[in-house]
CHARMM-style PDB file with segment names, atoms N, HN, CA, C and O in Angstrom:
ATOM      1  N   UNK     1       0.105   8.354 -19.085  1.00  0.00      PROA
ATOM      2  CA  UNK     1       0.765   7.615 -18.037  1.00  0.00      PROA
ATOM      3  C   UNK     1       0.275   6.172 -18.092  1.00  0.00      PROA
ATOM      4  O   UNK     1      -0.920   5.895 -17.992  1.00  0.00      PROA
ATOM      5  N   UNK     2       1.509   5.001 -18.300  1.00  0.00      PROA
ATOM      6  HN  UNK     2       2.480   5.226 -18.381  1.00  0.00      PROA
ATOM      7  CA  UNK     2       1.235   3.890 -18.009  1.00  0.00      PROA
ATOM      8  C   UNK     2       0.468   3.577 -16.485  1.00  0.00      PROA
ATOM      9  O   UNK     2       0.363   4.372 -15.551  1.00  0.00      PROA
ATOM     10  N   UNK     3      -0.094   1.968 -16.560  1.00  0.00      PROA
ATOM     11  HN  UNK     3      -0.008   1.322 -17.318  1.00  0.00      PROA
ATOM     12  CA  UNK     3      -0.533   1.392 -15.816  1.00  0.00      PROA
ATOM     13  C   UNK     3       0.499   0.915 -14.577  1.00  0.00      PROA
ATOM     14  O   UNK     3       0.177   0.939 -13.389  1.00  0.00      PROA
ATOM     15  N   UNK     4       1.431   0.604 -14.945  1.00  0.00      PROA
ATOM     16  HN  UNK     4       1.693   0.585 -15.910  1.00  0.00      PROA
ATOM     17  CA  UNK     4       2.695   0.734 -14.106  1.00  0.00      PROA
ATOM     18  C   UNK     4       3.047   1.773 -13.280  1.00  0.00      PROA
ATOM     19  O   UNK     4       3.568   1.594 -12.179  1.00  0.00      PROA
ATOM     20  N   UNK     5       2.707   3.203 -13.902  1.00  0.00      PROA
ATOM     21  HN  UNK     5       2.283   3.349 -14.796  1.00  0.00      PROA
ATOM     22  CA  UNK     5       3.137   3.959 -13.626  1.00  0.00      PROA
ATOM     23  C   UNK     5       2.247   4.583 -12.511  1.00  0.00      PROA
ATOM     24  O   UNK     5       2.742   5.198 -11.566  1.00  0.00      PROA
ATOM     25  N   UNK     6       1.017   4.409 -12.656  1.00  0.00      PROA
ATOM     26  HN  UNK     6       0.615   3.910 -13.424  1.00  0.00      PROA
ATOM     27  CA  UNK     6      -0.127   4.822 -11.764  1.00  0.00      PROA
ATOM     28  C   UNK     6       0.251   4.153 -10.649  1.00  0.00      PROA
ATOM     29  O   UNK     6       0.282   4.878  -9.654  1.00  0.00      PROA
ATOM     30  N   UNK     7       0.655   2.612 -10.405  1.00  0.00      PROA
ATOM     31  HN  UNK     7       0.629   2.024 -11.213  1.00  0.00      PROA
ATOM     32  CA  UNK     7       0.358   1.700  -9.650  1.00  0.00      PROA
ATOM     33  C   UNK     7       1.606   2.289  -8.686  1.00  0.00      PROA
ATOM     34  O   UNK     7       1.247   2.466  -7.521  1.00  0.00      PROA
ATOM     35  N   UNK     8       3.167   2.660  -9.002  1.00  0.00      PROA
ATOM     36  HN  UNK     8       3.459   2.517  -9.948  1.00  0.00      PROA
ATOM     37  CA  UNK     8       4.398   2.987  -8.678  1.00  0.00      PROA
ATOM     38  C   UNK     8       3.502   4.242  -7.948  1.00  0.00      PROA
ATOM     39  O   UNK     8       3.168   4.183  -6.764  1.00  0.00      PROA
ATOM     40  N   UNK     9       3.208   5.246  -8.729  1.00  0.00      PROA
ATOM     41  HN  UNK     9       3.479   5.294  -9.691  1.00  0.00      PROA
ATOM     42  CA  UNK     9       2.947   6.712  -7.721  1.00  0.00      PROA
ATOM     43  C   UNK     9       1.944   6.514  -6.818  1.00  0.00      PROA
ATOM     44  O   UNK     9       1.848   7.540  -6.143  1.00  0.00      PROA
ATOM     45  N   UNK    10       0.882   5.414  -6.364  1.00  0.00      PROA
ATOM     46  HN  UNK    10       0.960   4.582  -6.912  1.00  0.00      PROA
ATOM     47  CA  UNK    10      -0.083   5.282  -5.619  1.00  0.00      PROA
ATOM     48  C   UNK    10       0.408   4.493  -4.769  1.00  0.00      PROA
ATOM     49  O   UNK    10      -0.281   4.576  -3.752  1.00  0.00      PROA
ATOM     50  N   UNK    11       1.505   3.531  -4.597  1.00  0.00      PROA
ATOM     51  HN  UNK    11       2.065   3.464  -5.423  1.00  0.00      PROA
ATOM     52  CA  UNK    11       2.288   3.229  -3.252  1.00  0.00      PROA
ATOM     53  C   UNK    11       2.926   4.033  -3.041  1.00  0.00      PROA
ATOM     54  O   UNK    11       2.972   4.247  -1.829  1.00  0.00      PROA
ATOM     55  N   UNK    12       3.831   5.017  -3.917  1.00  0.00      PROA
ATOM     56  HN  UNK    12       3.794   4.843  -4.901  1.00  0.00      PROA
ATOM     57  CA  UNK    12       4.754   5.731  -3.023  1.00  0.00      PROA
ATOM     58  C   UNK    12       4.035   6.839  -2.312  1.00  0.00      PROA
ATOM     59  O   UNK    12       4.773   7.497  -1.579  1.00  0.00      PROA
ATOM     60  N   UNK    13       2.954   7.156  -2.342  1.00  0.00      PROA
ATOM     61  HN  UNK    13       2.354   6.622  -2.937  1.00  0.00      PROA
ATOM     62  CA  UNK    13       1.651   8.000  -1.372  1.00  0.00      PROA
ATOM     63  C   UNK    13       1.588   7.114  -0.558  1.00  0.00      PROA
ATOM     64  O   UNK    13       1.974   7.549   0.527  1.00  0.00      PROA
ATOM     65  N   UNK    14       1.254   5.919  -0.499  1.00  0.00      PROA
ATOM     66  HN  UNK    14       0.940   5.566  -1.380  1.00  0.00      PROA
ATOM     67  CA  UNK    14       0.300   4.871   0.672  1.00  0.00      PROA
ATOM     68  C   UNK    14       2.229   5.048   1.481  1.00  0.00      PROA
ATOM     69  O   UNK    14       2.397   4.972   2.699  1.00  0.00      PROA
ATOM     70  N   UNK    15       3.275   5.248   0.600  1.00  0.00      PROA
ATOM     71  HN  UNK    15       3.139   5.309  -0.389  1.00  0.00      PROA
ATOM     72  CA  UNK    15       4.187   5.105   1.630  1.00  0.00      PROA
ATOM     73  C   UNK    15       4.708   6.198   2.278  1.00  0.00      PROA
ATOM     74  O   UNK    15       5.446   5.948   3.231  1.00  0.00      PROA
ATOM     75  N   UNK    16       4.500   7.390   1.987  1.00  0.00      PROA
ATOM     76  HN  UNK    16       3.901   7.593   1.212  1.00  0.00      PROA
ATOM     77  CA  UNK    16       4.581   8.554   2.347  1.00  0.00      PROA
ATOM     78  C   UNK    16       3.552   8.153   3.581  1.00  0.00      PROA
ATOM     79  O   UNK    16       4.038   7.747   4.637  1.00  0.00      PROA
ATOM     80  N   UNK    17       2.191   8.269   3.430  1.00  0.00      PROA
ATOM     81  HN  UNK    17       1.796   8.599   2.572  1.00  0.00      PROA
ATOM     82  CA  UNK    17       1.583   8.566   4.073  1.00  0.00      PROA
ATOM     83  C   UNK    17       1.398   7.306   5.470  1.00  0.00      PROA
ATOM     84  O   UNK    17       0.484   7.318   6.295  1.00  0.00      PROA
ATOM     85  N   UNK    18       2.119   6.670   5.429  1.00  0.00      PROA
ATOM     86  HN  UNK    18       2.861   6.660   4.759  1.00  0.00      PROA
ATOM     87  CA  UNK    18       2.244   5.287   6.533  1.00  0.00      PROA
ATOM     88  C   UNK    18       3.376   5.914   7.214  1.00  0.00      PROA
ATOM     89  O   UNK    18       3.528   5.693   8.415  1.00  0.00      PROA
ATOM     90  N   UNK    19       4.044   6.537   6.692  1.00  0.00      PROA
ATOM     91  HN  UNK    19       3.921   6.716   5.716  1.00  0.00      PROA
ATOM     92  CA  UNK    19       6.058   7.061   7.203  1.00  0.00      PROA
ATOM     93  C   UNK    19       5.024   7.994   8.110  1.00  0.00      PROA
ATOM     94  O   UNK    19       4.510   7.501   9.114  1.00  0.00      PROA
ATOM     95  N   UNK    20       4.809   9.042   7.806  1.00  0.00      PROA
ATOM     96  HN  UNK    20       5.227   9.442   6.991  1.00  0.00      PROA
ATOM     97  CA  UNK    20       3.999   9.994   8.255  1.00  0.00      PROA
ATOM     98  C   UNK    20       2.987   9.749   9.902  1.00  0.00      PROA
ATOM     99  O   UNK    20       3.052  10.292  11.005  1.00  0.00      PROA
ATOM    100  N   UNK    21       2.328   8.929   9.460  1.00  0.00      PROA
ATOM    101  HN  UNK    21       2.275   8.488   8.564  1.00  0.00      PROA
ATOM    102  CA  UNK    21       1.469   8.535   9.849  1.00  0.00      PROA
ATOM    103  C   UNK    21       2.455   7.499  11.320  1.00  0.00      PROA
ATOM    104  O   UNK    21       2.240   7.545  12.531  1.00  0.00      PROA
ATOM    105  N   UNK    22       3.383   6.767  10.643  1.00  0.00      PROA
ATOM    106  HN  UNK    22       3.558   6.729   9.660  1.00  0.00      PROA
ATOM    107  CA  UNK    22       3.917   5.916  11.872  1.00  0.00      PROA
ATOM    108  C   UNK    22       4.453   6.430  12.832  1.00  0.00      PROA
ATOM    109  O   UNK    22       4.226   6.125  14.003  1.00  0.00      PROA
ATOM    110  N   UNK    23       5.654   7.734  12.237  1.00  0.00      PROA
ATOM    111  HN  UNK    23       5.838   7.982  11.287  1.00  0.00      PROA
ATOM    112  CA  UNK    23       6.208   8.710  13.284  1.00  0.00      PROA
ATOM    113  C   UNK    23       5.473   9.928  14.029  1.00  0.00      PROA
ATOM    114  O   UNK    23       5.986  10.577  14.941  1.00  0.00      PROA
ATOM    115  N   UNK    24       3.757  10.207  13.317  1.00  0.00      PROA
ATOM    116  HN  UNK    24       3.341   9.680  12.576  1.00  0.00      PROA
ATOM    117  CA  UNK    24       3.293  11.021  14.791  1.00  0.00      PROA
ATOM    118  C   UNK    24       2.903   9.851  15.678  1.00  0.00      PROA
ATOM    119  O   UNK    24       2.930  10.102  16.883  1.00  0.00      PROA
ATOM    120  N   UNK    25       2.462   8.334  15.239  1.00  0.00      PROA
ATOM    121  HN  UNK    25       2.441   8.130  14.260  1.00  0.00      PROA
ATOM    122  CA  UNK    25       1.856   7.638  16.492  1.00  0.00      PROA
ATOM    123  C   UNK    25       3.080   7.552  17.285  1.00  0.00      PROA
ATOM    124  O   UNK    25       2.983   7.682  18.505  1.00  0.00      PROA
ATOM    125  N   UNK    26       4.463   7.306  16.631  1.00  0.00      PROA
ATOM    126  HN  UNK    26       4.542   7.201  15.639  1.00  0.00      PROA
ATOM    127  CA  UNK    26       5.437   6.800  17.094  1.00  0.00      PROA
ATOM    128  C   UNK    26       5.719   7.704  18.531  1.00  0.00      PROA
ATOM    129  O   UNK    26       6.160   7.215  19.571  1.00  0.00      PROA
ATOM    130  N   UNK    27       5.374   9.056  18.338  1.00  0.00      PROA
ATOM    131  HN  UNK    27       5.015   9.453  17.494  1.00  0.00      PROA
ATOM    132  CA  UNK    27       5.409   9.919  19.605  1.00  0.00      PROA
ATOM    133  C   UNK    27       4.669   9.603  20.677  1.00  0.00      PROA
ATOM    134  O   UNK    27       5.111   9.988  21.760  1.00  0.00      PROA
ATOM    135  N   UNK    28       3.087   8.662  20.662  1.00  0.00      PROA
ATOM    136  HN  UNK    28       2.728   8.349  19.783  1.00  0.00      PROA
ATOM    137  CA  UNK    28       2.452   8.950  21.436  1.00  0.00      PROA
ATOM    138  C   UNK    28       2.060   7.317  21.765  1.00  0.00      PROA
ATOM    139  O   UNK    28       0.940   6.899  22.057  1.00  0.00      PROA
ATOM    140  N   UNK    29       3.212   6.585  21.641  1.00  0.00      PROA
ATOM    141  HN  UNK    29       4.122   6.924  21.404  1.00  0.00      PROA
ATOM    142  CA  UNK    29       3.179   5.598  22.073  1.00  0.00      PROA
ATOM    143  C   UNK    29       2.980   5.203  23.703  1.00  0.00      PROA
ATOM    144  O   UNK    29       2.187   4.328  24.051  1.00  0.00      PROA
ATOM    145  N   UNK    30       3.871   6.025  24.724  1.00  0.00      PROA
ATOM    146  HN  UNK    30       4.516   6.736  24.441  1.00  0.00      PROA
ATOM    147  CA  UNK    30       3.752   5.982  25.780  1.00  0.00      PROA
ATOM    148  C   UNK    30       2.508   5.880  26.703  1.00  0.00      PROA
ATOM    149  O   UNK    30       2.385   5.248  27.752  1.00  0.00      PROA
ATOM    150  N   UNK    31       1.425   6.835  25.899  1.00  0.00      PROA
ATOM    151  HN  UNK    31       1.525   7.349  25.047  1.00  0.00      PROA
ATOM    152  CA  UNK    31       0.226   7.517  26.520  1.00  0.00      PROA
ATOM    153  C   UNK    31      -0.849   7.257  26.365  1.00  0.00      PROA
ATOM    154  O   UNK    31      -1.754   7.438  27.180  1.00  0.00      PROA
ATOM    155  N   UNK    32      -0.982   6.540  24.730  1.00  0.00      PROA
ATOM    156  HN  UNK    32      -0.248   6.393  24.068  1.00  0.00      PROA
ATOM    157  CA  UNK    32      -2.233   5.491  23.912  1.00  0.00      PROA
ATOM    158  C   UNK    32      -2.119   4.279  23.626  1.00  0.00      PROA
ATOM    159  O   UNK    32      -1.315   4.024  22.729  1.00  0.00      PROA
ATOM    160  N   UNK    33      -2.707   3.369  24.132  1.00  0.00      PROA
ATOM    161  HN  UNK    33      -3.360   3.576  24.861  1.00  0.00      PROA
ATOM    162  CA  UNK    33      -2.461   2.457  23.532  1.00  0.00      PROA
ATOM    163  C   UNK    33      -2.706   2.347  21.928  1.00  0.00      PROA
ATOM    164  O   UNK    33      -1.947   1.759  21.157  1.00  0.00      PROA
ATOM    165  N   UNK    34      -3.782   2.950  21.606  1.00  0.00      PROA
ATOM    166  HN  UNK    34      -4.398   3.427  22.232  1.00  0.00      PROA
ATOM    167  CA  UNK    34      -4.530   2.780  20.200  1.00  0.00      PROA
ATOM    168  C   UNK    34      -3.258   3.704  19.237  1.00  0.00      PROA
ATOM    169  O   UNK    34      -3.365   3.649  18.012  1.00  0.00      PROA
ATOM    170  N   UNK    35      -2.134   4.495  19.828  1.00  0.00      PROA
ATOM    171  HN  UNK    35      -2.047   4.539  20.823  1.00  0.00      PROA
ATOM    172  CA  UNK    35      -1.019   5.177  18.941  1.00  0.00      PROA
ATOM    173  C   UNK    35      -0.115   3.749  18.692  1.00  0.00      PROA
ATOM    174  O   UNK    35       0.411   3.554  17.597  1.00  0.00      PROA
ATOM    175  N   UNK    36      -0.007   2.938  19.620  1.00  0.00      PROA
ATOM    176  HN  UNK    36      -0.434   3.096  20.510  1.00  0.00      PROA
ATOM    177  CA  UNK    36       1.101   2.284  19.456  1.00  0.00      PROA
ATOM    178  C   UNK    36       0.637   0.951  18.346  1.00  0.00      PROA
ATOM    179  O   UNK    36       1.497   0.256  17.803  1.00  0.00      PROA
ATOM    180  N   UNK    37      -0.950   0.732  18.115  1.00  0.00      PROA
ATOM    181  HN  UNK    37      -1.648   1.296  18.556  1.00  0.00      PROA
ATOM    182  CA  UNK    37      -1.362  -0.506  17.749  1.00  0.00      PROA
ATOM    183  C   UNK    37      -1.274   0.113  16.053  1.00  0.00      PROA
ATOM    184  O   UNK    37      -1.385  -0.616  15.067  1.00  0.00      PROA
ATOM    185  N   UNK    38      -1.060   1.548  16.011  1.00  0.00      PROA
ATOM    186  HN  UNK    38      -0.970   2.140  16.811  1.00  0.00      PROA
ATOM    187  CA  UNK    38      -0.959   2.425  14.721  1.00  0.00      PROA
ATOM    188  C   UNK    38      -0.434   2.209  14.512  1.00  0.00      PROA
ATOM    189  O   UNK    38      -0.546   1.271  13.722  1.00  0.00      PROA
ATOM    190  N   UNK    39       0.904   2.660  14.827  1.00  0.00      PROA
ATOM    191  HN  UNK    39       0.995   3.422  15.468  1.00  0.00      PROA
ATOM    192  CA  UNK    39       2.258   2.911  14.495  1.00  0.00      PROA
ATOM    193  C   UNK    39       2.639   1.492  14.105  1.00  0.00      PROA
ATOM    194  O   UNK    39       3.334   1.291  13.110  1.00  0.00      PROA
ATOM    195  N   UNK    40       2.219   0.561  14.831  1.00  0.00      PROA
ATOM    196  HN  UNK    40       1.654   0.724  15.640  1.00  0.00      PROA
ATOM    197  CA  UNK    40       2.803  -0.823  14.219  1.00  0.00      PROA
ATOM    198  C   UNK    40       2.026  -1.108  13.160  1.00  0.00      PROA
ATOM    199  O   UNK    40       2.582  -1.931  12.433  1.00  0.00      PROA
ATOM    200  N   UNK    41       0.793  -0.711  12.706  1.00  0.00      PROA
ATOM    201  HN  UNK    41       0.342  -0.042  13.297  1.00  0.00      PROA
ATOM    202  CA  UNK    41       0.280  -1.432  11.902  1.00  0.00      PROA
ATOM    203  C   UNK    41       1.012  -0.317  10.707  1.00  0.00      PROA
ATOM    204  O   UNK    41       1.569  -0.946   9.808  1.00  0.00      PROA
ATOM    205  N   UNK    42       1.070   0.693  10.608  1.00  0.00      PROA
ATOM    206  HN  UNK    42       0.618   1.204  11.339  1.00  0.00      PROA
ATOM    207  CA  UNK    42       1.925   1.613   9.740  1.00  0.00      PROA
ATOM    208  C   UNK    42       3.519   1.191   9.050  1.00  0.00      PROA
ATOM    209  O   UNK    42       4.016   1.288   7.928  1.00  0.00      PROA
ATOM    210  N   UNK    43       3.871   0.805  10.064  1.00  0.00      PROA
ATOM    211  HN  UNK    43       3.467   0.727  10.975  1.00  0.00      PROA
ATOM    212  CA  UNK    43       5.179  -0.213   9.960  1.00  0.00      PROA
ATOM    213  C   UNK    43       5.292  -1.249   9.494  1.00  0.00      PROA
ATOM    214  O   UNK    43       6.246  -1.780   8.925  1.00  0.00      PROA
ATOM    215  N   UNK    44       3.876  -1.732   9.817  1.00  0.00      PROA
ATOM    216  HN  UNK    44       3.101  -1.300  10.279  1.00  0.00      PROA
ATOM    217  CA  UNK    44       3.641  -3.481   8.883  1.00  0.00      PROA
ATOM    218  C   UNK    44       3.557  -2.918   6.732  1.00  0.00      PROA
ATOM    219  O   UNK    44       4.024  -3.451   5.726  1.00  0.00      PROA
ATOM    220  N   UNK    45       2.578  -1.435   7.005  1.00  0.00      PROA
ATOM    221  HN  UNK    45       2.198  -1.003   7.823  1.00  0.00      PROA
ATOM    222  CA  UNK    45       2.565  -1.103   5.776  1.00  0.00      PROA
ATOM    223  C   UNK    45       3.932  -0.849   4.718  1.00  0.00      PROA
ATOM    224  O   UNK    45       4.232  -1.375   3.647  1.00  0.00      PROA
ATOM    225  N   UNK    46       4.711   0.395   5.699  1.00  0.00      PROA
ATOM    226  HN  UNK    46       4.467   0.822   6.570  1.00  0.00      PROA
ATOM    227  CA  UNK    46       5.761   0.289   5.006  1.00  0.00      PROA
ATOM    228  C   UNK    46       6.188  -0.791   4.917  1.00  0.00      PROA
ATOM    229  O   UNK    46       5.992  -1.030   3.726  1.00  0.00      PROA
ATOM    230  N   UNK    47       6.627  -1.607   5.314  1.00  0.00      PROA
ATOM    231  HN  UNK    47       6.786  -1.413   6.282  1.00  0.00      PROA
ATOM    232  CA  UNK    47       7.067  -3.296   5.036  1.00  0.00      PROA
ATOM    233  C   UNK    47       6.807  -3.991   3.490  1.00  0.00      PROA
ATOM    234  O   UNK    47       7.602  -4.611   2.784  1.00  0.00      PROA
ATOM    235  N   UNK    48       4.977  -3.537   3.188  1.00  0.00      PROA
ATOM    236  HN  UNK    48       4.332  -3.033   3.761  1.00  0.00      PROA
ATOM    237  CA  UNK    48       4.390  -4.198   2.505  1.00  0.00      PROA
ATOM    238  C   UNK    48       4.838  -3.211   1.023  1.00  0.00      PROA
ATOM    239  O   UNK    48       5.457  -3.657   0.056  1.00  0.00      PROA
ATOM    240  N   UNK    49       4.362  -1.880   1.176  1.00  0.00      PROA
ATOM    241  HN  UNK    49       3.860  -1.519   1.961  1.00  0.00      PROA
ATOM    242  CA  UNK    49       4.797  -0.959   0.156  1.00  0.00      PROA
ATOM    243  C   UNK    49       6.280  -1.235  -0.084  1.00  0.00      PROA
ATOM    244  O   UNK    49       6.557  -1.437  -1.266  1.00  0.00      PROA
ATOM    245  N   UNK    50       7.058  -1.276   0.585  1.00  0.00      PROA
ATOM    246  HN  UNK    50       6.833  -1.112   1.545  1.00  0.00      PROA
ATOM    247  CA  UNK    50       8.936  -1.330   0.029  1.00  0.00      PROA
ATOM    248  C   UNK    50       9.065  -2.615  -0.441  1.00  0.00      PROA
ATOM    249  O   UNK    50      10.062  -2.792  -1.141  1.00  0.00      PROA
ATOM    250  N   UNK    51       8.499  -3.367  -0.299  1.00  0.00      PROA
ATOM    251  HN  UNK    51       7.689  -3.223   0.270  1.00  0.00      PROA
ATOM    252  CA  UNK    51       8.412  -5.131  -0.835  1.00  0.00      PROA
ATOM    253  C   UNK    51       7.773  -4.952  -2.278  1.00  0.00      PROA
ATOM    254  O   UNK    51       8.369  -5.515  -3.197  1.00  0.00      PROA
ATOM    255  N   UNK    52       6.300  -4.025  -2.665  1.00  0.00      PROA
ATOM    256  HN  UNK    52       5.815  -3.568  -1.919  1.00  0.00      PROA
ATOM    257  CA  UNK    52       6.199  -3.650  -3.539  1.00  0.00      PROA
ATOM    258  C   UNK    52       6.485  -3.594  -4.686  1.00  0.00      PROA
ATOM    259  O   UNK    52       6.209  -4.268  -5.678  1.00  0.00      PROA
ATOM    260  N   UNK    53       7.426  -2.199  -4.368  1.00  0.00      PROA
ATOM    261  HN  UNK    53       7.650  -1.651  -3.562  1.00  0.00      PROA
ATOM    262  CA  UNK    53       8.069  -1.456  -5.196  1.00  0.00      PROA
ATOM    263  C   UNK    53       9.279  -1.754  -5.651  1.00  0.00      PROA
ATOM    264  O   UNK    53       9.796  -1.097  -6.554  1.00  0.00      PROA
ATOM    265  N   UNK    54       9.969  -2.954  -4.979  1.00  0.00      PROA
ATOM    266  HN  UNK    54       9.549  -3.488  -4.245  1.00  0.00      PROA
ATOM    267  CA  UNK    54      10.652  -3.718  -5.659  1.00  0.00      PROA
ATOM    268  C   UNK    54      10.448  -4.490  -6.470  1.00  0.00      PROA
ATOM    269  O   UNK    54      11.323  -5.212  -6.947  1.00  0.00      PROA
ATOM    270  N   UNK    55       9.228  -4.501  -6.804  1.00  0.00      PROA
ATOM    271  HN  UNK    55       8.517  -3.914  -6.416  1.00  0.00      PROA
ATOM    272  CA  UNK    55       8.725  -5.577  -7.768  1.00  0.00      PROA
ATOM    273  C   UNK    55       8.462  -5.139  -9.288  1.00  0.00      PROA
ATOM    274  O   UNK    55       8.666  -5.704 -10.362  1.00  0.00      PROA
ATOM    275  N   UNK    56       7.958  -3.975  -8.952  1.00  0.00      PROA
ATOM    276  HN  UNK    56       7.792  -3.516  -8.080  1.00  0.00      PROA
ATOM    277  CA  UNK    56       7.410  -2.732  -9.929  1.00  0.00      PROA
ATOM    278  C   UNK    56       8.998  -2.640 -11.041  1.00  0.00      PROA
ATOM    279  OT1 UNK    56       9.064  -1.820 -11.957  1.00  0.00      PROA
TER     280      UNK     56
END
């Protein structure tokens, strides 16, 4: 496996796992503050990963 190729399957985890990660805080926004400061910062990630992987 290329170097490319490592780099492609290790964002699309960091983006799995931000999707994941944004929609359980996304539930418990109402009740935590510290869910909602998640969920956005999860959202900033996907942002950063799909910007990415267009590059790739």
């Amino acid at each position: 496996m290329d170097a490319a190729s490592v780099t492609r399957a290790v964002v699309e985890a960091c983006l799995a796992a931000c999707r994941s990660c944004a929609d359980e805080c996304a539930q418990h926004v109402d009740m935590h503050d510290h869910c909602r400061i998640c969920a956005d910062a999860c959202l900033r990630c996907i942002d950063a990963c799909t910007a990415l992987l267009e590059t790739l």
